[in-house]
C-alpha positions in Angstrom: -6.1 -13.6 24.9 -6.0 -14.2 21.0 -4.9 -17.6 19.8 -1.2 -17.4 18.2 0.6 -20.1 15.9 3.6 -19.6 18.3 5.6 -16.8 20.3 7.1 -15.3 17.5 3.9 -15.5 14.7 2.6 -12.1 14.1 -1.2 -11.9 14.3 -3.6 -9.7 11.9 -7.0 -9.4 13.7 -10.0 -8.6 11.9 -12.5 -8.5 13.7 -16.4 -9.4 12.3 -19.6 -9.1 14.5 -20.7 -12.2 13.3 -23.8 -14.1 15.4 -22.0 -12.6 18.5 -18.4 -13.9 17.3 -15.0 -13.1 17.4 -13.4 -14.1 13.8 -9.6 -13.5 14.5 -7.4 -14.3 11.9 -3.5 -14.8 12.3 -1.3 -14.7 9.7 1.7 -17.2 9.7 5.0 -15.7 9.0 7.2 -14.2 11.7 8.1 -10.6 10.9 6.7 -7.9 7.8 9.4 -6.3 5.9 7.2 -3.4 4.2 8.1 -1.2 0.9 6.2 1.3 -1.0 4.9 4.6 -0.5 2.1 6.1 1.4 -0.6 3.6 0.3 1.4 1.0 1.9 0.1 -0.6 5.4 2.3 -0.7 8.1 0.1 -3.4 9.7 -1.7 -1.3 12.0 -4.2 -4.1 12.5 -1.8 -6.7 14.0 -1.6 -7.5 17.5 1.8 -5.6 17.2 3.3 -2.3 17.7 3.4 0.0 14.4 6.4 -1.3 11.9 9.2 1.1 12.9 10.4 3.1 9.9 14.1 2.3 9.0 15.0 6.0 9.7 13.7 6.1 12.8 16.9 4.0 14.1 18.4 6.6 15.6 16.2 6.2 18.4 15.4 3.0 20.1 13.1 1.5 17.7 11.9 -2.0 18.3 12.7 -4.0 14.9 11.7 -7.7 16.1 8.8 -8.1 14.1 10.1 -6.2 11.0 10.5 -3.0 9.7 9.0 -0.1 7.0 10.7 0.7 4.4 8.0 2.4 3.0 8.0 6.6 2.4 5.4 9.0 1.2 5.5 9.8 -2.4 7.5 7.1 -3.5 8.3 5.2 -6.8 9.3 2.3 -8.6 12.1 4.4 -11.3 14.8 6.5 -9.5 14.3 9.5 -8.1 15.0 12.7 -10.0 15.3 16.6 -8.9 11.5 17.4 -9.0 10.2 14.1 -7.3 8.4 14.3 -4.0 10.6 11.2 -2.3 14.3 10.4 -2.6 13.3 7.6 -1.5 12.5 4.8 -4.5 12.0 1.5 -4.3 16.0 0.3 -5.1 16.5 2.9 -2.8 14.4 1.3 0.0 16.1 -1.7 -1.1 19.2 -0.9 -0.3 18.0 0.5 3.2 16.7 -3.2 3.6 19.8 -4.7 2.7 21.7 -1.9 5.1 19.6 -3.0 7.5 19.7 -6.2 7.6 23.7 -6.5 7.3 24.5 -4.1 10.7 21.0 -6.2 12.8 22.9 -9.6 12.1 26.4 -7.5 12.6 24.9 -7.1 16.5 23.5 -9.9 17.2 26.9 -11.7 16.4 28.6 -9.4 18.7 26.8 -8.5 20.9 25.1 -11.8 21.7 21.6 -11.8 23.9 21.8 -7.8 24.4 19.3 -6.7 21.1 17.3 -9.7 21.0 14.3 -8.3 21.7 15.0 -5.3 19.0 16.4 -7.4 16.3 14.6 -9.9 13.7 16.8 -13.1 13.9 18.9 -14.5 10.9 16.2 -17.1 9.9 13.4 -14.3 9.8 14.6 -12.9 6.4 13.7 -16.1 4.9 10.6 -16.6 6.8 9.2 -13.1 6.5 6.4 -11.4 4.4 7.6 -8.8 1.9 5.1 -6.4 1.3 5.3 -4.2 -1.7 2.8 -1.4 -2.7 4.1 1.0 -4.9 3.7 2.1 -8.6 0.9 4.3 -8.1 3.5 8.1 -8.2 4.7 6.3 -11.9 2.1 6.9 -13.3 0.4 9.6 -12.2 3.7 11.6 -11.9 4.1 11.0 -15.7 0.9 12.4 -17.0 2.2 16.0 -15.9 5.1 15.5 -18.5 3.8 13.0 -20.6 0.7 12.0 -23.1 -1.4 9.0 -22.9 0.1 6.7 -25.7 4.0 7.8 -23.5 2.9 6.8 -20.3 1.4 3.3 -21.5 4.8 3.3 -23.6 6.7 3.8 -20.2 5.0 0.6 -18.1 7.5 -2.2 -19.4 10.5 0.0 -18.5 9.1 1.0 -15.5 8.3 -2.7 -14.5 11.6 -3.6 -15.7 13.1 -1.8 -12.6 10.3 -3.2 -9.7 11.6 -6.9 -11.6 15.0 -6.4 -10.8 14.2 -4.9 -7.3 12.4 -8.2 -6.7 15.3 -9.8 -7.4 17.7 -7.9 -5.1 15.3 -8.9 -2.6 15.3 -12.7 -3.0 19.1 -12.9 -3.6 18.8 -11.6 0.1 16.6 -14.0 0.9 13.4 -13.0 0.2 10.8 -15.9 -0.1 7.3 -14.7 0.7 6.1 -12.2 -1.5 2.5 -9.8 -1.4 2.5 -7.6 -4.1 -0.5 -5.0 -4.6 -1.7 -3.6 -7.6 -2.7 -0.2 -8.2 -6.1 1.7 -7.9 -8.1 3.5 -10.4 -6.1 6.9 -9.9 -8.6 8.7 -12.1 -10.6 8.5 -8.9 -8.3 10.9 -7.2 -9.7 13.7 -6.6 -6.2 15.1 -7.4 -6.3 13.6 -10.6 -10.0 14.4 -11.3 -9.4 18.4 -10.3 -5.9 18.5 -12.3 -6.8 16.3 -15.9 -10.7 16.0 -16.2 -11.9 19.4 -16.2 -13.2 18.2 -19.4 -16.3 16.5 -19.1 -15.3 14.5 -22.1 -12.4 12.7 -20.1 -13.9 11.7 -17.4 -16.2 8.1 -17.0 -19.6 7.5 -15.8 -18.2 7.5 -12.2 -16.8 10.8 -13.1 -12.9 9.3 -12.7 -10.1 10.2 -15.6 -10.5 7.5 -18.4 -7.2 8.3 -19.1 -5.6 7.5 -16.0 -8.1 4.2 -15.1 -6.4 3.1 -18.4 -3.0 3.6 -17.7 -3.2 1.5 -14.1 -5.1 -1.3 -15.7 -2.6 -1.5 -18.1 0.4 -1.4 -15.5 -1.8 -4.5 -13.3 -2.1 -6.6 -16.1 1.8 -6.0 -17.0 2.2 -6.7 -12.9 0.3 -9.9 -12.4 2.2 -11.3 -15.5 5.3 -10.2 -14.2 4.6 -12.1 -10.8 3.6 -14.7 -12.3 6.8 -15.2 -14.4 8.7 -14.2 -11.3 7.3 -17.0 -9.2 7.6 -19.7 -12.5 11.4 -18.4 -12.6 11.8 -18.8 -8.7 9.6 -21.8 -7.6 10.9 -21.6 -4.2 8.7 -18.1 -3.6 5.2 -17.5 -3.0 4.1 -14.6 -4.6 0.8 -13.4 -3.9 -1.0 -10.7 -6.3 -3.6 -8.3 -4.9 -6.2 -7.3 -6.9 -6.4 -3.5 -5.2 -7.8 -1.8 -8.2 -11.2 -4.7 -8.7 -11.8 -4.0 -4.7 -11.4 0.0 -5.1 -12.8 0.2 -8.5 -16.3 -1.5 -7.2 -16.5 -0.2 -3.9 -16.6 3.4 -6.3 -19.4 1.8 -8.2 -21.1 1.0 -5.8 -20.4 3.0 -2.8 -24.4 3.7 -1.0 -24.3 -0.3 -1.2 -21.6 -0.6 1.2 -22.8 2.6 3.7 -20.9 5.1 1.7 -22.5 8.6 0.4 -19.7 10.3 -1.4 -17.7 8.4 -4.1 -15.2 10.9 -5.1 -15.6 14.0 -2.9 -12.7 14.3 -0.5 -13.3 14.4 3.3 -10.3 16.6 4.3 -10.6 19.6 1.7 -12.1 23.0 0.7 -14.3 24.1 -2.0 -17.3 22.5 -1.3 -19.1 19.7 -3.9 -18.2 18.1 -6.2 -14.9 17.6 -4.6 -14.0 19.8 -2.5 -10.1 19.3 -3.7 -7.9 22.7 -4.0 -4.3 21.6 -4.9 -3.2 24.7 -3.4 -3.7 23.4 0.0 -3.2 20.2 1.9 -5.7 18.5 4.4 -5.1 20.7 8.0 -3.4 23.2 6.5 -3.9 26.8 6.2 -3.4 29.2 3.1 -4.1 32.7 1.9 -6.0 31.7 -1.5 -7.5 34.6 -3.4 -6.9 37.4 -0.2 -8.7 35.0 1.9 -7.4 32.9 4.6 -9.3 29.4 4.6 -8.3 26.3 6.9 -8.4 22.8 4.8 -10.8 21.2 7.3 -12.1 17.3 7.7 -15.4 16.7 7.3 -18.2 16.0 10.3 -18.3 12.1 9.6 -15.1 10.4 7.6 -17.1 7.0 7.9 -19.4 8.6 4.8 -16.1 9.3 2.4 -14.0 7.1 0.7 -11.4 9.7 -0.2 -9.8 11.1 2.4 -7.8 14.3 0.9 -7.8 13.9 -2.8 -5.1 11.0 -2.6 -5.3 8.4 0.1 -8.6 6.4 1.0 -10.4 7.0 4.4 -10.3 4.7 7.0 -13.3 3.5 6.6 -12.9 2.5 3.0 -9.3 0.9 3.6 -11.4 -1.2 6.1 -13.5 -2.3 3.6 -10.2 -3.0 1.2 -8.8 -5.3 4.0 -11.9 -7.0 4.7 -12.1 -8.2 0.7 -8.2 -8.7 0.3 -9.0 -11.4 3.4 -12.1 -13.2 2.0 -8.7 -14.5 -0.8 -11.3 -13.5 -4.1 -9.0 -10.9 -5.5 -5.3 -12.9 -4.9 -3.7 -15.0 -7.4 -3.0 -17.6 -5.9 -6.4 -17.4 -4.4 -6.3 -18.3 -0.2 -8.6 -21.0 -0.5 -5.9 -22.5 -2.7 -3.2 -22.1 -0.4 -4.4 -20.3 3.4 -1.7 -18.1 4.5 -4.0 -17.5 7.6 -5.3 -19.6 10.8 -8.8 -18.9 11.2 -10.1 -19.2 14.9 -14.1 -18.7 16.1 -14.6 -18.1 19.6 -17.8 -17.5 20.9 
């Protein structure tokens, strides 16, 4: 059995073949509250079931240890006509607050009965809010904008994930990991759509352009949590360096087992990378009179990219393993351990 805090911690194993050890580390807070979009983990390493998704209430979903909020395609600004999700981040916001509101509505009425569906009132306060989004902003606004607009965009962009953080504490929101975002010009989808000039594109062959526009949007980020957390000294916000631990593990990807940087796994078209944006991973198209079948790849363990957007598994292993060695947070974990580490042999 794996050591726990309590009964009701939830616990994050990652396991490391280590001189024949077990390294289990258990993260101290009682349920996950999750937003974002598809990038977003739904803490599929804890010694839990998946995070239900708030939508999937109409079923019997078990909400004890938190819930997702999180949907694919998301952003931080409001949703418009054209944009892949209704379903921004005030919007997922609201859904929290919905959510919360009708679970303590039960448990007051209904006394013992949803117990083991329902996150306690004291949860909310003791919970960890995970946020990953921001990564559609910016990319979505290169198809409509230049450069020089998109940086111009960032504060008023931020503006609106500020005041969504705020919604969140006055609900009482206290525990606080935000992620940064990626280099997108490593996207395959990015690469195929904005650097068929060779002028455009870096040394790893990523969009300049778009590596810019995300570095900017982190350093606006980390200052924001940091003002955020000065302006609200009863939170812990945490700030995830994503884009250091993605950024070098493109640099450097035969060092850490890897042999294709930027080709996609789940594609057609062959090198450099096989990416057609007229068909999705499984799917299957007519594309010039020709009917072709968007297959993976014999080995996904070799690829970082997975289908032009999202990582593999393999490389979102890697990602987890260096969020948990506490190098790329702010505050760093050394300075303040939001884990229990246990050894057994």
């Amino acid at each position: 059995m794996a050591p726990t805090v309590n009964n009701l911690s939830v616990v994050l194993f990652i396991f490391i073949s280590f001189l024949s050890s077990t390294l289990s580390i258990i993260l101290k807070y009682p349920a996950i509250v999750n937003f974002g979009d598809s990038n977003s983990d739904t803490v599929d390493a804890m010694d839990m079931p998946f995070l239900n998704p708030y939508l999937d209430s109409l079923g019997l979903p078990n909400f004890k240890k938190g819930c997702n909020f999180a949907a694919a395609g998301s952003t931080i600004l409001p949703a418009n006509p054209t944009s892949v999700s209704p379903f921004s981040f005030d919007l997922q916001i609201s859904q929290f607050i919905r959510f919360k509101s009708r679970a303590l509505e039960l448990l007051a009425k209904t006394g013992r009965r949803y117990e083991k569906y329902l996150p306690p009132s004291d949860y909310y306060a003791k919970g960890l809010y995970l946020i990953d989004i921001g990564q559609n902003d910016i990319a979505g606004a290169f198809y409509s904008k230049t450069l020089d607009q998109v940086l111009a965009s960032i504060p008023s962009t931020l503006e609106t994930f500020e005041a969504g953080l705020k919604r969140l504490y006055e609900e009482g929101a206290r525990n606080f990991w935000i992620h940064n975002t990626g280099p997108l010009g490593c996207l395959a989808q990015n690469i195929a759509k904005f650097g068929t000039d060779s002028t455009k594109l870096d040394e790893f062959g990523c969009v300049s352009s778009h590596n810019q526009a995300a570095k900017l949007f982190n350093l606006q980020l980390h200052a924001l949590s940091n003002k955020f957390q000065a302006q609200f000294p009863d939170s812990n916000v945490t700030y995830i360096d994503i884009f250091s631990i993605k950024s070098n593990l493109i640099a450097n990807y035969s060092q850490y087992g890897f042999e294709n940087p930027i080709m996609v796994c789940c594609g057609i078209g062959g090198a450099p990378l096989n990416y057609d944006s007229r068909i999705s991973c499984g799917q299957t198209e007519v594309l010039d009179g020709t009917t072709v079948t968007a297959k993976a790849c014999n080995d996904s363990s070799e690829y970082i990219i997975w289908d032009g957007i999202h990582y593999t598994e393999a490389a979102n292993h890697f990602v987890s393993d260096q969020i948990l060695t506490g190098k790329y947070s702010d505050p760093a974990f050394s300075d303040e351990m939001p884990f229990v580490l246990s050894i057994k042999l």
